[in-house]
C-alpha positions in Angstrom: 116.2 129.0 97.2 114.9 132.2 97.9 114.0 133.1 94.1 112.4 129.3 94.4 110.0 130.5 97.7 109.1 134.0 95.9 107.9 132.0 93.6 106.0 130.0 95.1 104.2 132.9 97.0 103.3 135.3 94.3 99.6 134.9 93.5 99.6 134.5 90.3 101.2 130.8 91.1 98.4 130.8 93.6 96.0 131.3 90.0 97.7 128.8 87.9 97.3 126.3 91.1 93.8 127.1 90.7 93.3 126.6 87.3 95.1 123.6 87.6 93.0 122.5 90.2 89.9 123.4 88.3 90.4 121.9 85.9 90.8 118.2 86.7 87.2 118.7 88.6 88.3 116.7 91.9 85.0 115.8 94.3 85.3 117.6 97.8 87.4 116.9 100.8 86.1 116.4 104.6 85.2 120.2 104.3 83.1 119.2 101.3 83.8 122.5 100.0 83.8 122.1 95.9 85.3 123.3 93.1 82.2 124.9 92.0 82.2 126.5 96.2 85.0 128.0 95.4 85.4 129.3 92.4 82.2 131.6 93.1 84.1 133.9 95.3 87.4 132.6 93.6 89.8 135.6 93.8 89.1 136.1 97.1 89.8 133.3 97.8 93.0 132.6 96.6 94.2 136.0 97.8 93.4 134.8 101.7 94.5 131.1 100.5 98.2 132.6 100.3 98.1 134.8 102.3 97.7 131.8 104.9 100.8 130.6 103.7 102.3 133.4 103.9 102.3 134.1 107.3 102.7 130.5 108.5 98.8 130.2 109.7 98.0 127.7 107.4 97.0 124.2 108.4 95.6 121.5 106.0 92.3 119.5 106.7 93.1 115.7 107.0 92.1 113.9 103.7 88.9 112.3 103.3 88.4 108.7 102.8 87.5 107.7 99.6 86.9 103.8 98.3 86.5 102.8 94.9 86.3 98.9 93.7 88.4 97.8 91.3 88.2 95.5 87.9 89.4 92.7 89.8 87.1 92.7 92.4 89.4 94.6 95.0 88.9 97.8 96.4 91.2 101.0 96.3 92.0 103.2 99.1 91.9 107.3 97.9 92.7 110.2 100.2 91.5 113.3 99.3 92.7 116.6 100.3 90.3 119.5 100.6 90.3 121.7 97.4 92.2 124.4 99.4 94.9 121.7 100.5 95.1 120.8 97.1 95.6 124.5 95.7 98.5 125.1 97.8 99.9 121.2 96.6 99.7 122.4 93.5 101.1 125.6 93.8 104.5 124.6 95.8 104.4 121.3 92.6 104.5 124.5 90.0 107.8 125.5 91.2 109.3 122.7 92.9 108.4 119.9 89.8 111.0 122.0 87.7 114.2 121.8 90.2 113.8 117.6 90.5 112.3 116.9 86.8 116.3 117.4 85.6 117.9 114.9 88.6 115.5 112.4 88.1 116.5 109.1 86.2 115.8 108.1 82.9 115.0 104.8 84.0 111.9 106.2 85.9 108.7 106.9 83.5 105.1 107.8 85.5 104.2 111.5 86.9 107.0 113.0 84.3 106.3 115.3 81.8 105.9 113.6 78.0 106.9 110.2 78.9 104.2 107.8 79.7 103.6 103.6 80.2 104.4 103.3 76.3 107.9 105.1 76.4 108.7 102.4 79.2 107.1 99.7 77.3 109.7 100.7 74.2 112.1 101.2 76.6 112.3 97.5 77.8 112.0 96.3 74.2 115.2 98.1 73.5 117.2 96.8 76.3 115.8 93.3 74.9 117.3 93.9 71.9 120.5 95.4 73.2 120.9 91.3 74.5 118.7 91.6 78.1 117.0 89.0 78.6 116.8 87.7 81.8 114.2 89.9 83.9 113.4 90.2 87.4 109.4 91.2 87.3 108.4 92.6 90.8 105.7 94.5 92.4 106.0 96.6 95.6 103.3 95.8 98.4 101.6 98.9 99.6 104.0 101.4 98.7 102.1 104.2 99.1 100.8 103.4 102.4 104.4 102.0 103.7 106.8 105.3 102.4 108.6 106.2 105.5 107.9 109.8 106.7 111.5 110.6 108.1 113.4 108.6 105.3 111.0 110.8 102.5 111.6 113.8 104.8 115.5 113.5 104.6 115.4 112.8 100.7 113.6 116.2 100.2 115.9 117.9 102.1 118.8 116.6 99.4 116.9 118.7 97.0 114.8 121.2 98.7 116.5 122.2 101.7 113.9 125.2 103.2 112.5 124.8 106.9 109.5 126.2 105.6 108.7 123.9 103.0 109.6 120.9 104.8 106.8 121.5 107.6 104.6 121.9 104.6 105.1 118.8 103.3 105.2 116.9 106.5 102.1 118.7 107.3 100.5 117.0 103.9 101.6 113.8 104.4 100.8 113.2 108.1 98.1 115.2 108.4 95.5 111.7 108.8 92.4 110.2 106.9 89.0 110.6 108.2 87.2 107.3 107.9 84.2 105.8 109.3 86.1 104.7 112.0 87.1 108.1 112.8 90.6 110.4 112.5 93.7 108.2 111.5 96.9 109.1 111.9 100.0 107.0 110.7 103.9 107.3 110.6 104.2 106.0 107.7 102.2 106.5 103.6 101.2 109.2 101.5 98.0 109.8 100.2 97.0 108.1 96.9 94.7 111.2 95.5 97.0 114.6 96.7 98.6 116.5 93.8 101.6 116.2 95.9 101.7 112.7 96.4 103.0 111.4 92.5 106.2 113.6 92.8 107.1 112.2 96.4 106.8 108.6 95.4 109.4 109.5 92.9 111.6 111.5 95.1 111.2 108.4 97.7 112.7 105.5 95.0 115.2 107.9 93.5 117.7 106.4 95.9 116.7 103.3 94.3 116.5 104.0 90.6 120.2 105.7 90.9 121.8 102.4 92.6 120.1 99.8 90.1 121.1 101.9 86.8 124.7 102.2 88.4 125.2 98.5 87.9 125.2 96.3 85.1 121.6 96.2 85.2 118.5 98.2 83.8 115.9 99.4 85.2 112.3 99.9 84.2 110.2 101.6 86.4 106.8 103.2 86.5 105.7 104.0 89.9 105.7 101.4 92.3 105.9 98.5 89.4 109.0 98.3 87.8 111.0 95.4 85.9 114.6 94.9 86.3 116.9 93.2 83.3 120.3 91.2 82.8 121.9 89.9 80.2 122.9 86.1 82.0 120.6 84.2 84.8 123.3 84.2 87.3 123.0 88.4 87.3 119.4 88.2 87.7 119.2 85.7 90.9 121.9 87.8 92.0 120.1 91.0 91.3 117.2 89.4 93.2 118.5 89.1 96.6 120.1 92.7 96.2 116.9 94.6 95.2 114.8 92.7 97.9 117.4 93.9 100.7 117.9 97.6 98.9 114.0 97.8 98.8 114.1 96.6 103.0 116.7 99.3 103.6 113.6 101.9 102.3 111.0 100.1 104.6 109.7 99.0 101.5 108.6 94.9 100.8 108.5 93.1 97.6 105.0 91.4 97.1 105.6 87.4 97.0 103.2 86.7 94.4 103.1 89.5 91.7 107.3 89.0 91.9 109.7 86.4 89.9 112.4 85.7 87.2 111.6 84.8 84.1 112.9 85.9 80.4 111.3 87.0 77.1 111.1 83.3 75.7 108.6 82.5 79.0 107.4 85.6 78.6 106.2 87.9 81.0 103.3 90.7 81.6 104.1 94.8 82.8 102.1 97.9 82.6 99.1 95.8 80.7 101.8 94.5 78.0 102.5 91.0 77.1 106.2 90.4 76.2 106.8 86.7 74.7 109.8 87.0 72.5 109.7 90.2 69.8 106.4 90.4 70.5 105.0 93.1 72.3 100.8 93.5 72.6 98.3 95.0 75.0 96.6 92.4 77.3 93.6 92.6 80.1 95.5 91.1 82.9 92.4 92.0 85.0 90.5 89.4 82.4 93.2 86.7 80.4 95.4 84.3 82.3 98.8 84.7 80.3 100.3 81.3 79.0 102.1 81.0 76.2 100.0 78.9 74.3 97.4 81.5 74.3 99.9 84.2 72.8 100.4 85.3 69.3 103.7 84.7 67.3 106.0 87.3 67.9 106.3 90.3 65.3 109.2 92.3 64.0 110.4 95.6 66.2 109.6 98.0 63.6 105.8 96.5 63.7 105.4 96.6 67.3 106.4 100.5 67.7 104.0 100.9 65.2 101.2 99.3 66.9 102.5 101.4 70.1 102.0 104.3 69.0 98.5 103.8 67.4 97.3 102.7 70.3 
């Protein structure tokens, strides 16, 4: 633990956080302080930043509001740390990501290091073929706004046991939004838009994805959106009521509409994929309505990796 915290204060993490930083070219938080402010007294900078941290009189800004519309006509709620908040983020992910990345499961596939929405798409093709195919298609509501703070607290700690970093984190995650409406503060949520944010979302359903791949079941999962499969219907409806009470246990709700059963002959839709059979094919679910008469005839498995990886 202590090699882990040296870490995490040397400045040259403090450099790559930075860079890191930098580099994805993030718009300013309440302090409206930019990447381009920053960087043009940068090593100064960064030398105070850690020190800061350091010596425990570091405080982060609460995130700014930020609202975007969506395809569908919705909108999406982003918090945005200050670039400063987002430095030190980055620089506890640089050393922390690489003590989790090893315990987390296989079954879980976004914010991990070369996997992405097509190794989970493969992924539930194979289990099709291994002979599941019933599969329980669900869709958290809010998760990032509903994650517990205590319950995400006391999961870190499994991991990362340090005082110091825990008050960090805590600090991040309740730190509140600034909106039009003024300062809000909440008990529970993370902030869609913080570096830190991806790898506590995974560290919060880990619980989860360890129970379900214990069972007799497989589990797909890819943030908040994952797909669960069995081999007979009666494990599914089964599996159903367990996952909807496992999820409850987390504070967590399953969202009535974007959730049922159905199989690979019905056919079903996950992580912009349309799965009817052996087929496998991209689909705008912001723009078709999926039916099955509107689907093409399914295609061999060695054709559909093919058109995976090409796209």
């Amino acid at each position: 633990m202590e090699a882990i915290i040296s870490e995490f204060l040397a400045l040259h993490n403090f450099q790559r956080a930075w860079e890191k930083v930098a580099e994805k070219r993030g718009c300013a938080g309440i302090d409206r302080e930019t990447i381009d402010d920053f960087a043009r007294n940068q090593a100064l900078n960064i030398y105070e930043l850690r020190n800061t941290v350091a010596n425990g009189s570091y405080e982060p800004l609460p995130c700014r509001q930020v609202v975007i519309p969506k395809r569908n006509g919705n909108l999406r709620e982003l918090k945005i740390p200050t670039v400063r908040d987002r430095i030190v983020q980055q620089a506890l992910l640089n050393v922390f990501y690489p003590v989790l990345e090893s315990k987390f499961s296989s079954a879980s596939f976004a914010y991990r290091p070369n996997l992405s929405y097509l190794n989970a798409v493969e992924k539930i093709a194979d289990f099709r073929d291994e002979g599941y195919i019933w599969v329980f298609d669900a869709d958290i509501v809010k998760f990032f706004d509903n994650i517990e703070h205590s319950r995400l607290l006391q999961q870190i700690r499994l991991h990362l046991d340090h005082p110091g970093i825990l008050c960090l984190i805590k600090s991040w995650v309740s730190v509140g939004v600034q909106t039009d409406a003024g300062l809000i503060f909440s008990q529970k949520g993370i902030p869609q838009g913080a570096v830190i944010s991806p790898i506590l979302a995974n560290i919060y359903l880990h619980e989860f994805d360890e129970m379900i791949t214990a069972s007799n079941l497989q589990l797909v999962r890819y943030a908040d959106d994952f797909v669960v499969l069995a081999r007979t219907h009666a494990e599914i409806l089964t599996a159903q009521t367990e996952i909807i009470n496992l999820l409850a246990g987390m504070g967590l709700e399953i969202h009535p509409e974007k959730t049922r059963i159905t199989n690979f002959e019905h056919g079903f839709c996950f992580l912009g994929h349309g799965f009817i059979d052996n087929a496998i094919f991209p689909i705008d679910t912001n723009r078709t309505k999926f039916t099955n008469n509107s689907l093409p005839q399914p295609q061999s498995k060695q054709r559909k990796k093919k058109r995976l990886r090409a796209n």
